[in-house]
KOLNU-510017 format. One record per residue (C-alpha): residue number from 1; residue in three letters; x, y, z. Coordinates in steps of 0.02 Angstrom, whole numbers, padded with zeros to 5 digits. Example, Ala and Ser with C-alpha at 12.3 -4.5 7.8 and 13.67 -1.06 7.14 Angstrom:
<nodes>
num; residuo; xx; yy; zz
1; ALA; 00615; -00225; 00390
2; SER; 00684; -00053; 00357
</nodes>
This chain:
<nodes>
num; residuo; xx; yy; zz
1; UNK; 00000; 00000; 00000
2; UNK; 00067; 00165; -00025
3; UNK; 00123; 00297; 00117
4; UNK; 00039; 00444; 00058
5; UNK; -00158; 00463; -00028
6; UNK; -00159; 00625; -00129
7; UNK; -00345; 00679; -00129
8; UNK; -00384; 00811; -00259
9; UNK; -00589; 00879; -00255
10; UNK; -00629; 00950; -00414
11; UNK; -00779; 01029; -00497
12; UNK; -00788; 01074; -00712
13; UNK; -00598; 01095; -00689
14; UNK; -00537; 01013; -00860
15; UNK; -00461; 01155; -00919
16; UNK; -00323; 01174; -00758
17; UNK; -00333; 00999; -00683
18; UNK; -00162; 00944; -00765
19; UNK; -00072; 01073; -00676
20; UNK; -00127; 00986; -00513
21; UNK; -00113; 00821; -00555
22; UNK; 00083; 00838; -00615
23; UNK; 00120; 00919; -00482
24; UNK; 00085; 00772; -00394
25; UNK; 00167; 00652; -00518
26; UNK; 00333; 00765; -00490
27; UNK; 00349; 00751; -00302
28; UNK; 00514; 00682; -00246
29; UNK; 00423; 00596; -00116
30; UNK; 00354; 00451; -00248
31; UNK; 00236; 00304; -00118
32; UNK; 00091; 00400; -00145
33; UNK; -00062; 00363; -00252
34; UNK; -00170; 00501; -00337
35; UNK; -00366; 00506; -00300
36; UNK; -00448; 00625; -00408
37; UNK; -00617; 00641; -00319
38; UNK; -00737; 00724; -00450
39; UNK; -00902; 00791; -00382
40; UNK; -01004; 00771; -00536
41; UNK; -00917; 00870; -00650
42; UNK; -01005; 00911; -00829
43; UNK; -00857; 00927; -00924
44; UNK; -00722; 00836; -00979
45; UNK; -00630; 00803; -00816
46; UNK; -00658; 00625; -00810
47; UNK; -00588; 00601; -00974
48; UNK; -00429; 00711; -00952
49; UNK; -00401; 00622; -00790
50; UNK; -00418; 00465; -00868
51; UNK; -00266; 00486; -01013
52; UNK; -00154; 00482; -00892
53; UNK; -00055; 00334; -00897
54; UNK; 00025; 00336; -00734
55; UNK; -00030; 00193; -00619
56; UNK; -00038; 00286; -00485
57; UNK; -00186; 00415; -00521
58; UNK; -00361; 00339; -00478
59; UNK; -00522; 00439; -00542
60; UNK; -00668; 00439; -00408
61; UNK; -00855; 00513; -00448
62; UNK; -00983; 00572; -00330
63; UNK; -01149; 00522; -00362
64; UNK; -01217; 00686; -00381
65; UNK; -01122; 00882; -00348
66; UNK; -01118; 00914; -00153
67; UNK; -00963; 01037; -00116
68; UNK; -00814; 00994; -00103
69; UNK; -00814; 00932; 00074
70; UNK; -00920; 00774; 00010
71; UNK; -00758; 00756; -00124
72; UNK; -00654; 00759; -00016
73; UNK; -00713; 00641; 00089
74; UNK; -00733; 00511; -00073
75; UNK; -00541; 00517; -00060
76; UNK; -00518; 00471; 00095
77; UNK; -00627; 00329; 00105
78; UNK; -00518; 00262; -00033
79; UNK; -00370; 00298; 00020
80; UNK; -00244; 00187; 00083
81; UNK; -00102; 00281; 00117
82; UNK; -00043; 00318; 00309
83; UNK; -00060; 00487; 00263
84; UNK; -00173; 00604; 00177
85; UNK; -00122; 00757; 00078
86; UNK; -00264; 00864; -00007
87; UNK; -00231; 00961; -00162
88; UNK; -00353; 01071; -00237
89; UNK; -00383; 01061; -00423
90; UNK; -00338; 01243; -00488
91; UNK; -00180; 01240; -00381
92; UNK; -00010; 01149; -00353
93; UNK; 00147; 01085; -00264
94; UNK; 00308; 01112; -00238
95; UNK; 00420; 00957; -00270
96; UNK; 00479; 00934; -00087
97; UNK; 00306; 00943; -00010
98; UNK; 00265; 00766; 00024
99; UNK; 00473; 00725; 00060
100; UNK; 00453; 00826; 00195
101; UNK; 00295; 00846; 00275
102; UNK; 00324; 00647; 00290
103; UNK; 00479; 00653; 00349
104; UNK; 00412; 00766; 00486
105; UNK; 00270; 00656; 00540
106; UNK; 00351; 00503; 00544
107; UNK; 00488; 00565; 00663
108; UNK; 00349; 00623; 00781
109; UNK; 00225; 00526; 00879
110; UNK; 00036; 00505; 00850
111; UNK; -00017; 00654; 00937
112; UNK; 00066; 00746; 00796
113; UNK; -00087; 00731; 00683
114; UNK; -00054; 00884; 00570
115; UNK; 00080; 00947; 00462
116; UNK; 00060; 01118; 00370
117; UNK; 00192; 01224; 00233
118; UNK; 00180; 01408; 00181
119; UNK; 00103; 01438; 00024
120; UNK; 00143; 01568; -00121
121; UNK; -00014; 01667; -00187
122; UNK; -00018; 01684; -00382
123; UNK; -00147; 01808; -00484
124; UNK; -00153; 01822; -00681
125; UNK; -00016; 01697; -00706
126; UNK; 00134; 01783; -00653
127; UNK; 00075; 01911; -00525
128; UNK; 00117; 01866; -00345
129; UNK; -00050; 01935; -00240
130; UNK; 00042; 01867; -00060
131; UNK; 00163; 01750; -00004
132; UNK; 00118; 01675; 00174
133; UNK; 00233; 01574; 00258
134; UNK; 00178; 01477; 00439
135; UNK; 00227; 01577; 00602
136; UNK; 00181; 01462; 00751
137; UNK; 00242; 01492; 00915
138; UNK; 00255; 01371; 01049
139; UNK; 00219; 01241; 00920
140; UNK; 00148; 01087; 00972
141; UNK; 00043; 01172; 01105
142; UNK; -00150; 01127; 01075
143; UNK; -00209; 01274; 01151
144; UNK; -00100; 01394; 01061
145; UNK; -00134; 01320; 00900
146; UNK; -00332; 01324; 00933
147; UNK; -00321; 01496; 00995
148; UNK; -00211; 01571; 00852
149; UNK; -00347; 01481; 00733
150; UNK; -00513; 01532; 00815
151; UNK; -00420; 01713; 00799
152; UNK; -00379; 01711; 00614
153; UNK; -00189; 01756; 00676
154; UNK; -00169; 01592; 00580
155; UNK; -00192; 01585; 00377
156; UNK; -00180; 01412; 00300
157; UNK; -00270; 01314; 00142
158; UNK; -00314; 01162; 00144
159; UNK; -00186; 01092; -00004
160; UNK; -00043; 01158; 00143
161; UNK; -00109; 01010; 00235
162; UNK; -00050; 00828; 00270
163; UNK; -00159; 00731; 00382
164; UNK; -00127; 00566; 00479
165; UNK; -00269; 00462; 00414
166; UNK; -00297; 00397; 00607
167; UNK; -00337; 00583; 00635
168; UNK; -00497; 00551; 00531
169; UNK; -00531; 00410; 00615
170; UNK; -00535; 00512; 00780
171; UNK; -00622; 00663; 00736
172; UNK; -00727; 00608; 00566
173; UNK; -00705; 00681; 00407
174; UNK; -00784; 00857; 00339
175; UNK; -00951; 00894; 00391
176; UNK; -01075; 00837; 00257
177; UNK; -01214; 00988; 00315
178; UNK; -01081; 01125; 00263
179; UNK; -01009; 01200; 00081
180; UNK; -00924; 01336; 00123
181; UNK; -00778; 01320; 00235
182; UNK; -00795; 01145; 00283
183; UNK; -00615; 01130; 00308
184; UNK; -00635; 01271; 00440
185; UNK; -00745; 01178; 00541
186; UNK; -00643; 01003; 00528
187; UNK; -00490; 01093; 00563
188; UNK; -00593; 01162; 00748
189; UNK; -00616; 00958; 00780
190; UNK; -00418; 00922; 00748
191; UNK; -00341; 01051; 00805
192; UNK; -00427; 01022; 00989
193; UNK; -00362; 00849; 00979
194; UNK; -00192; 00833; 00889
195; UNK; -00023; 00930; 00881
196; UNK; 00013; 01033; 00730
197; UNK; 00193; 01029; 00644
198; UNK; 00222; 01186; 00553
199; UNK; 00345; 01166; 00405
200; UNK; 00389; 01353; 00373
201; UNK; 00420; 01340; 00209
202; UNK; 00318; 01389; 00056
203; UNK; 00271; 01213; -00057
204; UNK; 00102; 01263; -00117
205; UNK; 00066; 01384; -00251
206; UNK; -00128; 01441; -00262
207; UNK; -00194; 01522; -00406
208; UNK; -00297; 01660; -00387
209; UNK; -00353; 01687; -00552
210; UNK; -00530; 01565; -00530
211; UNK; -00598; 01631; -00363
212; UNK; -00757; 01629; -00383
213; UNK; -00872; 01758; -00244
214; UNK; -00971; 01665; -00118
215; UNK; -01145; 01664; -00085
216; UNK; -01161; 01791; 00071
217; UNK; -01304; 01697; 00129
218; UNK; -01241; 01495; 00124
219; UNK; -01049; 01583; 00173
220; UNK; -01162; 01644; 00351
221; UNK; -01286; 01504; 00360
222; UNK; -01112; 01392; 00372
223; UNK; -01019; 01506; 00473
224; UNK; -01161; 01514; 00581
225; UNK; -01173; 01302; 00595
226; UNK; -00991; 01296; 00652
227; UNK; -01019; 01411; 00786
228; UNK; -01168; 01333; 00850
229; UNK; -01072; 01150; 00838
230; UNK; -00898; 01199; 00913
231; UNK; -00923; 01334; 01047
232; UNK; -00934; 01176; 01162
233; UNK; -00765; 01113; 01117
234; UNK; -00677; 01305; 01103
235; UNK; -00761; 01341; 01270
236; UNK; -00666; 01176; 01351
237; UNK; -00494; 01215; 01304
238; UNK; -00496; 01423; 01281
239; UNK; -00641; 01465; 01413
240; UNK; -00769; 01590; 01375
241; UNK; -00639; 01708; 01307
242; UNK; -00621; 01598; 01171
243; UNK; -00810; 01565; 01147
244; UNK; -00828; 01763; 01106
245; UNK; -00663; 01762; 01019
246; UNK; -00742; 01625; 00907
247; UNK; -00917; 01717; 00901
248; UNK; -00837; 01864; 00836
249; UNK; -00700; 01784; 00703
250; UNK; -00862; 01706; 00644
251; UNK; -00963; 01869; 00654
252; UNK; -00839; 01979; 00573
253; UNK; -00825; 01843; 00435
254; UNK; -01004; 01846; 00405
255; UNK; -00984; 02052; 00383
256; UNK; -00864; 02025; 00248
257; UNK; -00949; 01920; 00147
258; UNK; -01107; 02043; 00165
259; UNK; -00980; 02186; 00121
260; UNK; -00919; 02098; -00033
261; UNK; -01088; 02044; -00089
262; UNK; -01128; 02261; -00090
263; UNK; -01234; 02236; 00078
264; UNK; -01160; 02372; 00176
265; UNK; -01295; 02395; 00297
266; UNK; -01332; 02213; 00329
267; UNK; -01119; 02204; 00350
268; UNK; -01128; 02352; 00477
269; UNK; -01248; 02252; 00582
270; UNK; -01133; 02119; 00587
271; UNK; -00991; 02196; 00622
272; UNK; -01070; 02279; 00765
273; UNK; -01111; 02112; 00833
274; UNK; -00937; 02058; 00804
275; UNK; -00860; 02227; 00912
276; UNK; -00978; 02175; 01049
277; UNK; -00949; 01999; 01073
278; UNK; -00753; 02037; 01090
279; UNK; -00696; 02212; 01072
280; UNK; -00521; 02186; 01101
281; UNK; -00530; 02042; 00964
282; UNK; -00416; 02098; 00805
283; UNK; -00447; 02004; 00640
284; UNK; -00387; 01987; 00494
285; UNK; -00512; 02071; 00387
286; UNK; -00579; 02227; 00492
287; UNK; -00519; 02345; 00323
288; UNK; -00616; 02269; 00205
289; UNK; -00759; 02267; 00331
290; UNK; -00723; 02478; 00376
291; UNK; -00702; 02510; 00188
292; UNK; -00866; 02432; 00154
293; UNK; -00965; 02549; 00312
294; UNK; -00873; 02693; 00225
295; UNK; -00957; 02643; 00053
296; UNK; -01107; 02635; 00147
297; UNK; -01111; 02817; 00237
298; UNK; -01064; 02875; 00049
299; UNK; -01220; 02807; -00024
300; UNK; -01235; 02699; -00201
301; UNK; -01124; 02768; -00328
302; UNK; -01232; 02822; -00491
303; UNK; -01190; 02779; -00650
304; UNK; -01225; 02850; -00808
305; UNK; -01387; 02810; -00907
306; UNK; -01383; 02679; -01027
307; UNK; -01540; 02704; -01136
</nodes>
């Protein structure tokens, strides 16, 4: 059986798939199989996947389109590697990533149920939008980890992440009620039960260019689920400092995505509820929330007639 299961979710990604998938093929790092776990696509994805000629790559299909937490979760149900490495379909790796993200977690015990790299942002091709490499202090501390994360003092993506696949059969896999940041809420579950390794170096680059803008209301309605399942489990191991530190990440969240959906009143009201729950709480994304109340006290820009 091999070490590593690569698990890549895609959705009508024909066009950029390849870019993934090689990625994969070119680790250094070669015991690893491929799942490509495709939640009903309508184009060609199964057949691209499927000209590959490497052994190694496995095509999966979901039954019918359900977010790519139900994808994901295809993949590891077939997966028989020791450890699981997620790759999402418009992005890629580094070839070092596996090498040494399994050379970490085999050198540490069980407990050590998470191993995360820095990742290189990429916009129109060329254009680097960020680069965010992993600062954890006191690593290996639970608490630390789970505080820094319910704070959003903690940026990761998901293809950053290998996974021990006994973690997943501790905590369960991504919540099936949830399509928008299901990997959020799983990473709440592990995080209060395993150690994170933090490799500080950048091996995943993620394209920018097909970010597509969420749905303001399922982005809340989710947002809102996770805080309703997990202030139990914050509230055990941060106290009720960290329940309103979670209550207002997940408030100030929801105020973004009203902001960038244009609803700058409805994003004020959140954002209020967000100051109140934990004023001294400092996200990441308080400017684009401000810059969206100071759209609002401007009024709706007019634009020029078009008949």
């Amino acid at each position: 059986m091999p070490e590593v299961s690569v698990v890549i979710p895609t959705y009508n990604r024909a066009r950029v798939i390849p870019r993934a998938i090689e990625s994969a093929c070119r680790q250094t790092f070669t015991d690893l199989e491929i799942l490509v776990a495709d939640d009903a696509s309508t184009d060609d994805t199964e057949r691209v996947v499927c000209e590959y000629s490497d052994k190694r790559i496995h095509y999966l299909r979901c039954d019918k389109n359900a977010g790519a937490g139900i994808a994901r979760n295809l993949g590891i149900r077939h997966a028989q590697g020791n450890f699981i490495a997620f790759l999402d379909s418009d992005d890629e790796w580094l070839p070092l990533k596996i090498e040494k993200q399994v050379s970490i977690l085999k050198n540490r015990s069980e407990d050590w149920g998470i191993c995360l790299t820095g990742a290189q942002y990429i916009k129109d091709g060329s254009r680097i939008a960020k680069k965010s490499g992993i600062v954890m202090p006191n690593e290996g501390d639970r608490g630390n980890a789970l505080r820094a994360f319910v704070a959003g003092r903690w940026p990761y993506v998901t293809p950053a992440l290998m996974i021990r696949k006994s973690v997943f059969d501790s905590v369960g896999c991504f919540a099936s009620h949830i399509r928008r940041g299901e990997d959020d809420e799983f990473m709440l579950r592990a995080l209060a039960r395993f150690r994170v390794a933090a490799l500080r170096e950048v091996h995943v680059i993620v394209h920018m260019d097909r970010v597509q803008p969420k749905d303001p209301d399922v982005m809340v309605g989710d947002r809102m689920a996770m805080l309703r399942t997990h202030e139990p489990i914050v509230r055990q191991y941060l106290g009720w400092s960290g329940v309103r530190m979670l209550r207002s990440r997940v408030y100030y969240d929801a105020a973004s995505s009203r902001a960038r959906a244009g609803q700058h009143l409805r994003s004020i009201g959140w954002m209020f509820r967000a100051f109140c729950s934990y004023p001294l709480f400092t996200p990441r994304r308080p400017a684009q929330v401000f810059l969206a109340i100071v759209r609002a006290l401007k009024g709706p820009k007019t634009s020029p007639s078009r008949e």
